[in-house]
N, C-alpha and C positions, 0 to 999 in steps of 0.2 A: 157829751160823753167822752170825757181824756182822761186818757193817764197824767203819771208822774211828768214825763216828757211834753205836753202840752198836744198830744194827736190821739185822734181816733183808736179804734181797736184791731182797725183789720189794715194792715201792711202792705203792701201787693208790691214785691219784684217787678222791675223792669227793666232790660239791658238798657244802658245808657246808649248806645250805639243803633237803638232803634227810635229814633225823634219822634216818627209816626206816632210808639204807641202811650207817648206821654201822656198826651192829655184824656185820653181815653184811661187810663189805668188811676191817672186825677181824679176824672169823674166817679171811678168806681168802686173806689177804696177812701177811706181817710186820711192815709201818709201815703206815701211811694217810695219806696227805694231803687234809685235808680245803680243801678249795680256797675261796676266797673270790671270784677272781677269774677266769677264763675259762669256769666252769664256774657259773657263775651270773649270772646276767641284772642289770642293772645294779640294775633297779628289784626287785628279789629281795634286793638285798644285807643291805638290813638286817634282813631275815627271818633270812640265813644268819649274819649275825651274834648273833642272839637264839640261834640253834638252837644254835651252836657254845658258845656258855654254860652252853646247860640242860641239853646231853646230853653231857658229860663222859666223854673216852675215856681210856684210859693215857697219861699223859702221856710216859712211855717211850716206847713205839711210836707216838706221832701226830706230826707235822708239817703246820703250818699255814699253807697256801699266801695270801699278803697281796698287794694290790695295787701297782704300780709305786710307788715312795717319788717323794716331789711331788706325787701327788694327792691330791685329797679324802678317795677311800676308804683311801690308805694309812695314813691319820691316825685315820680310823674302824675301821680294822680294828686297829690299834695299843690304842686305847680297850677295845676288843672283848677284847681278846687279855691284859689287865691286869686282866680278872675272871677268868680263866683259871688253871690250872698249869702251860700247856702252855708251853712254852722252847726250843724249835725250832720255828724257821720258814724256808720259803722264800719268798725275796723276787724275786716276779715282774721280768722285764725288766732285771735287774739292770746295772750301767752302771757307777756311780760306787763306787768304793774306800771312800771319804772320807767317804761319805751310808751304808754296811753299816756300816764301824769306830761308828759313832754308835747303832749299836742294840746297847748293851753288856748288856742284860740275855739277850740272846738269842744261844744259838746258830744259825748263819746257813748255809742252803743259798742259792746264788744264784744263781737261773734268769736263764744267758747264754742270751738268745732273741734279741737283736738284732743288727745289725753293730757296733754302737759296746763292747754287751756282749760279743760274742766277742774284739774287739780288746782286752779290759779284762781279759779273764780272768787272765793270768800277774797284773794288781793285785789281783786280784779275789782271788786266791790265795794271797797274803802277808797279809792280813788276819786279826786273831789269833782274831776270833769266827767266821768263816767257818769250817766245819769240812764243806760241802762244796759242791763244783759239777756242775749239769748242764746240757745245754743244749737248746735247743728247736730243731726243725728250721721249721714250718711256719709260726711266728710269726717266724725268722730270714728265710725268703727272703720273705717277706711286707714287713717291714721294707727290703726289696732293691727292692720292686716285682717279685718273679716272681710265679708262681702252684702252684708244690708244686718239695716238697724232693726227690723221685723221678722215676725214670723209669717208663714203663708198663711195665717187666719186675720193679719193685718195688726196683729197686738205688736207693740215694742219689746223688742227681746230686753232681758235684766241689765243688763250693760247701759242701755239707754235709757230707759226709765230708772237707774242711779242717776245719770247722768244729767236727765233733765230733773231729777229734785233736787241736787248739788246747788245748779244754776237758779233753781228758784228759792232754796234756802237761802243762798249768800246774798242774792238780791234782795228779799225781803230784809235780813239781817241787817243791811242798811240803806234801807227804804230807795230805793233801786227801782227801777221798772224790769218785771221777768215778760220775757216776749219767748211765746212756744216756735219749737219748728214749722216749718212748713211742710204741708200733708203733700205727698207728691202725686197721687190719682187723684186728678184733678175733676175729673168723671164722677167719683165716689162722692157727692155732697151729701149722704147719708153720714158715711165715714168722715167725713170732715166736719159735719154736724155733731156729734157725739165728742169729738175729738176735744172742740172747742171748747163744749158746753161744760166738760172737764179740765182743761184749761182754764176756763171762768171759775170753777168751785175751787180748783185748787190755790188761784192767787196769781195768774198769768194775766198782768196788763193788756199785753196783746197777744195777737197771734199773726205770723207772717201768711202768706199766701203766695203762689207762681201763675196764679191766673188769674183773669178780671171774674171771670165764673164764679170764682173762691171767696169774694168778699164781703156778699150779702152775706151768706151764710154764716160767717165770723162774726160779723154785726150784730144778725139776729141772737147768735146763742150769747151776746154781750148785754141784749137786749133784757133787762128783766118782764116776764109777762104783767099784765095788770093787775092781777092778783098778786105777783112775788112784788108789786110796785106799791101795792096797796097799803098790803101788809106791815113792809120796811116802814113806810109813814107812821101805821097806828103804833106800832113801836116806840119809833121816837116820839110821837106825842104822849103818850103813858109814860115813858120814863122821865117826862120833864114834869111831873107830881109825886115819882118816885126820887127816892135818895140810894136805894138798894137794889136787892131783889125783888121781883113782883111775877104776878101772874098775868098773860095774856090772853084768853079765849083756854085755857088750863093748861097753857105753857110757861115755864117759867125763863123768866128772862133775866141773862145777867150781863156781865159786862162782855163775853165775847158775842152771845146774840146781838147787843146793840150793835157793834161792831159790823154784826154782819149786817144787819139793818143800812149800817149807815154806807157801805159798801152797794149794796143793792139801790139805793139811792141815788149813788155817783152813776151810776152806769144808765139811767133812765136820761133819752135821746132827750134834751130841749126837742 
């Protein structure tokens, strides 16, 4: 079960500057991003740069979260990154088109976390190394001057839920990987279940996560059940005697149901 990007569905955060909890967050997730920048303290950095060296993960399944391009650190995490094998990276705050195309050695996810970023996303999306986008809620309306991307019932307030269909339009737009936020009540796997499962309908490759806790749960709602797997198959096996439209158990089927059939498909775990 991969996306566009060649990994699993469920993401999982990890400060770079914590080695311990690498291989544990490998185990428990499909990809890792080990993180450079929010997720470790400024003065930490170049510890988590030292660590991201010495303790070498699959460079298949990692992705290496770098600092906003223009800074200091982005230029040191770059450095960092050229002792490496690893060749996907996301590029925190992402903004400019023209400053991602310039990082040709790497494959490029692009955390739209800002206004100027969300607004970029459809450029952000035509770019040929970019092969995926997601976007950040709490570091967006921060950038707004609000104070949280939710309501106290745990819904996304209107700002953010634009926000996140902006980033999942322009990716799909040109066949991009959309990767959702990360649910912060890590507690809540109800809420993070539900979260997901809508994520999945709506067209989100993946979904990030901040905790090992957090990744079955992603998995599972990525999971089609046996029946939604069942299903998908008798699908495409009908439609390979059809030229058209047809009917199924007295639904009709046409070419976006197959689609969703053959989507329901991709996601069913070897």
């Amino acid at each position: 079960m991969h996306n566009a990007f060649g990994m699993g569905p469920a993401l999982l955060f990890c400060p770079a500057d914590r080695p311990e909890r690498y291989g544990k967050a490998m185990d428990r997730a499909d990809a890792v991003i080990l993180d450079l920048e929010d997720a470790v303290a400024p003065e930490d950095r170049a510890q988590a740069r030292e660590s991201l060296v010495e303790n070498p993960l699959d460079p298949e399944r990692t992705v290496v979260r770098v600092n906003a391009q223009g800074t200091p650190d982005f230029d040191l995490d770059l450095a960092a990154l050229k002792k490496t094998e690893y060749s996907t990276i996301m590029v925190a705050k992402a903004e400019d088109p023209g400053a991602l195309a310039d990082l040709v050695r790497y494959r490029v996810i692009a955390l739209c976390e800002t206004a100027a970023g969300i607004l970029a996303a459809p450029r952000i999306a035509e770019v040929r190394n970019v092969v995926g986008l997601m976007w950040g809620a709490e570091d967006l309306v921060a950038s707004l001057g609000g104070t949280s991307s939710r309501h106290a019932s745990g819904a996304y307030r209107d700002v953010a839920l634009h926000s996140r269909s902006r980033v999942l339009l322009a990716a799909g737009a040109f066949a991009k990987v959309a990767i959702d936020s990360v649910y912060l009540d890590f507690r809540d796997l109800d809420g993070l279940g539900e979260e997901a499962r809508d994520a999945v309908a709506s067209g989100f490759g993946a979904k990030a996560c901040i905790h090992p806790g957090q990744a079955e749960t992603v998995r599972n709602a990525y999971q089609p059940t046996p029946d939604e797997a069942d299903y998908a198959r008798r699908i495409l096996a009908a439609a390979e005697g059809h030229g058209g439209v047809f009917q199924l158990d007295g639904r009709m089927v046409d070419g976006p149901v197959l689609r969703h059939a053959e989507a329901t498909v991709r996601r069913v775990r070897p």
